[in-house]
N, C-alpha and C positions, 0 to 999 in steps of 0.2 A: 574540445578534447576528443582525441582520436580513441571509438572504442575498441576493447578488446574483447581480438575473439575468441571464446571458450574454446579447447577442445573439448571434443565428443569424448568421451569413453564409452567403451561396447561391453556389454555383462560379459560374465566369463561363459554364461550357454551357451553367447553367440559365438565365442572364440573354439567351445567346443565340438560345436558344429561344425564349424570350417575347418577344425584338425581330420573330423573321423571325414566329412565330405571330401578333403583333397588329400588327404594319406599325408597326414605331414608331421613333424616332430616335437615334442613339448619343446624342442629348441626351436625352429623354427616362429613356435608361435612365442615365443617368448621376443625374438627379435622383430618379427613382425611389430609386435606389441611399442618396441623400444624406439622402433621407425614410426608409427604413429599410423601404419595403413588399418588401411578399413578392410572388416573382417568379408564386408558384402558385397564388396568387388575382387574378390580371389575369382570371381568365377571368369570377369572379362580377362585376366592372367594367365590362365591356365592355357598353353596351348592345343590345337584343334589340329586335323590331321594336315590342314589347309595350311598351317602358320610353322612351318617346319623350324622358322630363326627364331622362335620364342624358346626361351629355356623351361626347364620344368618348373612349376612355383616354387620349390623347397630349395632351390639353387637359383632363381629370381632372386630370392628373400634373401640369401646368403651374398650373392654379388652385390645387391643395396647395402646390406649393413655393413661390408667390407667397406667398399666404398665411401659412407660415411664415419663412422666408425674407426676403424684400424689405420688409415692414414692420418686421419687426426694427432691421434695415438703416437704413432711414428713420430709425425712432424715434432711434436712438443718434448718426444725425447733426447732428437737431435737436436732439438732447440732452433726450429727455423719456423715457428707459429707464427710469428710475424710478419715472415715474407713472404712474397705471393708465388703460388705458385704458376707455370706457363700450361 
């Protein structure tokens, strides 16, 4: 029997840490949360002055949850969940 793996869950300290540590939005960290990332790696996300293609974490976070999230969403109202997309 294949086992299964726990998620983690992170206290809400740690989550409030990494809102005031990277300026970010109770919304933000609410999706963050819904996405399942880890509060302790925002710091290798953030980009540096070297990494100009990174986006800002608060619009990182926001393009992930779109992404999974809101086309989902779409799909099942148009009614094409089943089909695959290209």
């Amino acid at each position: 029997m294949p086992k299964k793996k726990k998620k983690k869950k992170f206290s809400d300290e740690i989550w409030a840490l990494a809102k005031t540590k990277y300026h970010l939005s109770a919304r933000h960290i609410e999706k963050a949360k819904k996405l399942g990332m880890n509060p302790k790696k925002f710091g290798s996300l953030v980009p540096n002055k070297s990494e100009p293609w990174k986006k800002p974490l608060g619009q990182f976070i926001e393009s992930c949850y779109y992404k999974r999230f809101e086309k989902q969403q779409s799909r099942k109202k148009n009614g094409k969940h089943n089909e695959e997309t290209p």
